[in-house]
Every structure is written in C-alpha cells, then in structure tokens.
C-alpha positions in Angstrom: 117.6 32.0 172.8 120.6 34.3 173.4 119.5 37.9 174.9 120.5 40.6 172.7 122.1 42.3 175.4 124.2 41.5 178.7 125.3 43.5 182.1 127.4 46.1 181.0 127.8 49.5 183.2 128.9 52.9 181.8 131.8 54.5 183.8 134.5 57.0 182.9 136.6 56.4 180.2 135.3 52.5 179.9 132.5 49.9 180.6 132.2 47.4 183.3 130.9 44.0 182.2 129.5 40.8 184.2 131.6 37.5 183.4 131.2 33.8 184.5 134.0 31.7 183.9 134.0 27.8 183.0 138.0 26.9 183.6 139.3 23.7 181.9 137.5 23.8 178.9 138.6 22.5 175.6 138.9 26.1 174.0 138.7 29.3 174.8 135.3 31.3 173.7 132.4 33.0 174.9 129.8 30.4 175.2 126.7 32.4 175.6 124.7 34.8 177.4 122.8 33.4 180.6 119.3 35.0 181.7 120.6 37.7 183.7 122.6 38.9 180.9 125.9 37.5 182.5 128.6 36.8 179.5 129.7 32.8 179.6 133.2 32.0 179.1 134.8 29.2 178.9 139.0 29.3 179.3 141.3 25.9 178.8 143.4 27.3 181.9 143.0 26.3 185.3 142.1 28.3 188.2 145.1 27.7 189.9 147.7 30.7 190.7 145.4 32.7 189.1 146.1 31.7 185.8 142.3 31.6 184.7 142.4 35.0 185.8 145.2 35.9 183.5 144.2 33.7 181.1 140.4 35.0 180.8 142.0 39.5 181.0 144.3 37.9 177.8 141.1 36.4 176.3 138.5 39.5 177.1 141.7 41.9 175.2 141.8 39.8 172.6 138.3 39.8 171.5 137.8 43.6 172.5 141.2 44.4 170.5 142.8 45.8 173.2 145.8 45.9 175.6 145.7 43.6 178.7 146.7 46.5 180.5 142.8 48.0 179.5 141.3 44.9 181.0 141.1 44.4 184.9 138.8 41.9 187.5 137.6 44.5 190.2 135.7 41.7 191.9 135.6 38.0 192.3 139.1 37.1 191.5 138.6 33.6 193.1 134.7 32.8 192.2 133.7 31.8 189.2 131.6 35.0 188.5 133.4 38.5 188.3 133.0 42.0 186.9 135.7 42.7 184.2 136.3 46.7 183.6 137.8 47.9 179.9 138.9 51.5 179.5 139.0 52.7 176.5 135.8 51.4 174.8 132.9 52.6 174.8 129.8 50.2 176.2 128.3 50.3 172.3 132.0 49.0 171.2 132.0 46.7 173.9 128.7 45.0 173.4 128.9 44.9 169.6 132.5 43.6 169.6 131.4 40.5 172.8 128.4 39.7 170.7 129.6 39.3 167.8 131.7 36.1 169.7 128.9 34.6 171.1 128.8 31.0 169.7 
C-alpha cells in the first residue's frame, strides 16, 4: 500500500523532496512511493550526459506546473537517488500535486 506521504523538507521560499529514478523506462511517471517515503520515477531517457537528469527537472515541472528553472538536483546528480528542490510551492502544494500522479 502507497504511504500517504513522502520525504519532503520545508525550506525558504520552496520544498525539498527525495527522488529515485528508474532510467529507460517505457514512459515517464511516478511509479510509487517506496517505505521510506522516497518518490519512484521512472523516465524513458538514459543516464547518459545527464539527460535523465534533464529529463527527470522537465518531468518534476511538468507535474508540479512549474518552470524548469524552479526545479534543481542539489544532490546525487549521478546515483540513482537524489533530492530535487522547487521554489515556489509550498510543501502542501507539492505533496498534493506528486500524489495525485502516483499510479
């Protein structure tokens, strides 16, 4: 059963969230939540030249409704598990607006 909630941090002006990635896929989407409340996502690009990474800011926006720009990876830009920062959003806009993606 899905958690209700994941890792998400308050911080000024934004949220931080917790993200592991699945590259190749067939389709982008957020797959799930895993125990430790770590959002699953699963990207069609390939983590090579760091076009998972772009591909997975473009995604996150996307489903936020917000500019790239708002979305960075402050950490683990070449594992598969990374903390994603949105400014802009509040954490209550954040979680409603991931979870209501989560297949």
């Amino acid at each position: 059963m899905t958690p209700k909630t994941f890792n998400m941090k308050s911080g000024s002006g934004g949220a931080a969230i917790s993200v592991r990635v699945n590259p190749r896929s067939p389709k982008n989407e957020i797959s799930g939540v895993l125990d430790d409340g770590t959002i699953k996502v699963r990207l069609t690009a390939a983590p090579v030249d760091g076009k998972a990474n772009q591909a997975l800011i473009e995604f996150i926006a996307k489903v936020l409704g917000v500019k790239t720009s708002q979305v960075d990876i402050v950490a683990g830009q070449t594992g598969k598990d990374k903390l994603i920062t949105i400014t802009g959003l509040n954490p209550e806009e954040v979680q409603q607006r991931i979870l209501a993606q989560v297949k």
